[in-house]
N, C-alpha and C positions, 0 to 999 in steps of 0.2 A: 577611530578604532575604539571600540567600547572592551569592557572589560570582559564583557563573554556572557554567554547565556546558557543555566543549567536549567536542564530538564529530562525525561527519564523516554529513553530509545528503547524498544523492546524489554521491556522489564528492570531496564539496568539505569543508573544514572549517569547520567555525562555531564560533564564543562565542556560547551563551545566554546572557543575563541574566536574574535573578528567584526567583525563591522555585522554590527546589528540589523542590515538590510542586505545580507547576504539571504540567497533563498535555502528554503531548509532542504530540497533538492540538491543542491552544492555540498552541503553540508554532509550528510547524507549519505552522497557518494564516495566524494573525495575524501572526504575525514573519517569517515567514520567506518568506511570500507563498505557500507550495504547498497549493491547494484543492482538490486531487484527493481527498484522504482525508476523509471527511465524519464528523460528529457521529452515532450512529442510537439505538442504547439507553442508550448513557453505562455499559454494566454487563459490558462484554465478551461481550456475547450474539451480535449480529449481524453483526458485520467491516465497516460501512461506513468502520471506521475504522482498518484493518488497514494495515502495512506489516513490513519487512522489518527485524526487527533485529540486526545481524552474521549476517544467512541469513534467519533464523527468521521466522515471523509473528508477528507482536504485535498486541496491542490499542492503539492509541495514545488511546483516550478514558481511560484508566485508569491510566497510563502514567509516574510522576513522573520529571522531568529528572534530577533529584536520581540515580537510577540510568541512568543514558547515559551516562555519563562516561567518554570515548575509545570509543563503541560505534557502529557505521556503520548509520546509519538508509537505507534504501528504501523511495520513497514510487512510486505510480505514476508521475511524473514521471522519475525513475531507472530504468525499468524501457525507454525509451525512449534513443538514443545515436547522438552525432553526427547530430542532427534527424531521427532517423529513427525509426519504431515497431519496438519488438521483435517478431518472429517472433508470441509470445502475442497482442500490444497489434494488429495486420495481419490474424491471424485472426478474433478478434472482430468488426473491421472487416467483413472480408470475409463473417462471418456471420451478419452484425447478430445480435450476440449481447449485446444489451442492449434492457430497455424503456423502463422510466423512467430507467434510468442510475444512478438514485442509488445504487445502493454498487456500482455497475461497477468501482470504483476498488479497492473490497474482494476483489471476486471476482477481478479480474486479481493482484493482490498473492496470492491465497490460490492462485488455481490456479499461479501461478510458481511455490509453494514446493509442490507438491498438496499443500494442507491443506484442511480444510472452508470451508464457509462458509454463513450462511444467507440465500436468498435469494427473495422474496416473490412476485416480479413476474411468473411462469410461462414463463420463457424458457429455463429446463433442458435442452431439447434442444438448442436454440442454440447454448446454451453447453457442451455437453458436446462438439458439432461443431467451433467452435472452437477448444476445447481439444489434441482428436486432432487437428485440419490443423494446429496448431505442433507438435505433437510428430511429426508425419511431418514439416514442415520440417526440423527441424532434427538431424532421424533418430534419434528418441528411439524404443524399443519400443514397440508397443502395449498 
């Protein structure tokens, strides 16, 4: 049992406590109460359980605290500010660009950073629409 690892969760800073190869998934959910990011292969295949770490996408099923130490984690919930949806997070909305939902939380996270992502559900167009209406919002190229 180590003594805990700080680092900074959606803008704010936290102490973890626990075993340093706890995944930051676990962490995550259960502690820290944000259930956007979900469980899906546990092997870094899928992204249901992707966020942002200092920029970057990461897997958080796989993820040990042990390495986050002073490192600014973005979960879906972060991606959102001053209760309002970001530009990405409004699009989707607006283009029902999710079916089941279940790793929506992945694909938001992966298209903020445009990284991949795999996803099952057959809503690809949806979500490619969404994607281009935040990037003309916020006057990004096409």
């Amino acid at each position: 049992m180590s003594d805990g690892v700080d680092l900074i969760v959606n803008g704010k800073s936290v102490h973890v406590r626990g075993d340093g190869t706890t995944p930051l998934l676990q962490v995550l959910r259960n502690e820290l109460g944000l259930r956007g990011s979900r469980f899906g292969c546990g092997t870094e295949q899928c992204g249901a359980c992707m966020v942002l770490i200092d920029g970057e996408p990461s897997f958080s099923c796989a993820c040990p605290i042990e390495s986050l130490a002073g490192k600014r984690v973005t979960t879906v919930e972060g991606l959102a500010s001053d209760g309002s949806l970001s530009p990405l997070q409004q699009a989707f909305v607006d283009e029902q660009a999710g079916q089941c939902g279940y790793c929506l939380s992945g694909i938001l996270i992966s298209a903020a950073a445009l990284d991949r992502h795999l996803c099952r559900c057959g809503v690809h167009n949806r979500i490619m629409r969404a994607v281009a209406r935040a990037g003309a919002s916020i006057g990004a190229p096409p």
